[in-house]
Every structure is written in C-alpha cells, then in structure tokens.
C-alpha positions in Angstrom: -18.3 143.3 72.5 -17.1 146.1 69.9 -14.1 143.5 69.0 -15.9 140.8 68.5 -18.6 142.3 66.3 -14.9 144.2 64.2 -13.9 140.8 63.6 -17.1 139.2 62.8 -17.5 142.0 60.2 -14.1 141.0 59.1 -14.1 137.4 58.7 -17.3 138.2 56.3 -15.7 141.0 53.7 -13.1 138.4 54.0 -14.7 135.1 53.5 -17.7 136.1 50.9 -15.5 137.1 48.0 -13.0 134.5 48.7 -16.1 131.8 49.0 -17.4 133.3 45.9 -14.4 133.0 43.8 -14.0 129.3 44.6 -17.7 128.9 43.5 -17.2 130.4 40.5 -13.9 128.4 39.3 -14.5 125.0 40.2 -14.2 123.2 36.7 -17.7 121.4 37.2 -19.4 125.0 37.0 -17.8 126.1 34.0 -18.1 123.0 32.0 -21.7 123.1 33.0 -23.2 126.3 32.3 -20.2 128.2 30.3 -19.1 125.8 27.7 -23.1 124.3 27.2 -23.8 128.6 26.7 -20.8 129.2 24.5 -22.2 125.7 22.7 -25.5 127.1 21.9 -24.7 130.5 20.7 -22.0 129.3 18.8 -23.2 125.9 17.7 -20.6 123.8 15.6 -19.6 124.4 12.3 -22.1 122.0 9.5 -20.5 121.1 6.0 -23.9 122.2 4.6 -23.9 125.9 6.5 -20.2 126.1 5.4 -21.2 125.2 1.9 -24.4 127.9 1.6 -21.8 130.6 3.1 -19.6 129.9 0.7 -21.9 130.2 -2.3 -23.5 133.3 -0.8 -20.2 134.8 -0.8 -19.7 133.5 -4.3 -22.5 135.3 -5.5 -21.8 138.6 -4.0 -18.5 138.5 -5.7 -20.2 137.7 -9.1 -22.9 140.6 -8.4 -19.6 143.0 -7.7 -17.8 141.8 -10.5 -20.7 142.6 -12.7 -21.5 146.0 -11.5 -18.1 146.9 -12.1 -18.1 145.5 -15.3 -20.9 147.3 -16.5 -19.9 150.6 -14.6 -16.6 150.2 -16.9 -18.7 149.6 -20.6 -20.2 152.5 -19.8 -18.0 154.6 -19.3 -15.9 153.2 -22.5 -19.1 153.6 -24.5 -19.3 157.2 -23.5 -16.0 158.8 -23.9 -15.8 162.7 -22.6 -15.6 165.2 -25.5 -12.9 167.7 -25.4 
C-alpha cells in the first residue's frame, strides 16, 4: 500500500507543473489574455498624441532655453567688481 500511495504522490509533483506549463504556453492563451493586456496598457501610438508630445517637449525646451538666457543677461549685466 505504501508504494502505491509513493507513486501516486509522484505522478502528481510530476504531472501538476508539467500540466501547468502546457496551460500556460499554448499560443491561444497568450494571444488572448497577454497581448489584449499588453494592448490596453500600452494602447497604439495616435498621430495626434505623437503630435501633443512633441509640442510639449517643444515647449520645455523653449522654457529652458529662456531661463538660461536670462540666467546669462544677468549675470553679463552684473559683472563682479574686483
């Protein structure tokens, strides 16, 4: 009876991760739930989101450039004294 129940015990640490990884691969699963996922947390690229990121970063770079600008007519305007 021991044997039996060893082998049983066996054939289940065996079978349950092997039965698990073939769940888990088959291509129907992962088109189904991991590329519909990966689709809505990443949704395609749109010309108009592509075109308001790139005049937000447009604008940042102007912002820059104009704080630096006026960082650097100041400090011309105000030369140190020695």
């Amino acid at each position: 009876m021991g044997v039996k129940i060893e082998i049983f015990r066996m054939m289940l640490y065996v079978s349950f991760p092997v039965t698990i990884f073939w769940i888990s691969n088959r291509a129907e699963y992962f088109e189904e739930y991991v590329v519909k996922r990966k689709k809505e947390i990443f949704p395609p690229d749109e010309k108009m989101q592509r075109q308001r990121l790139e005049e937000f970063k447009e604008r940042m770079r102007d912002r820059r450039e104009q704080k630096m600008l006026k960082r650097l007519g100041m400090e011309s305007a105000n030369p140190l004294d020695e």
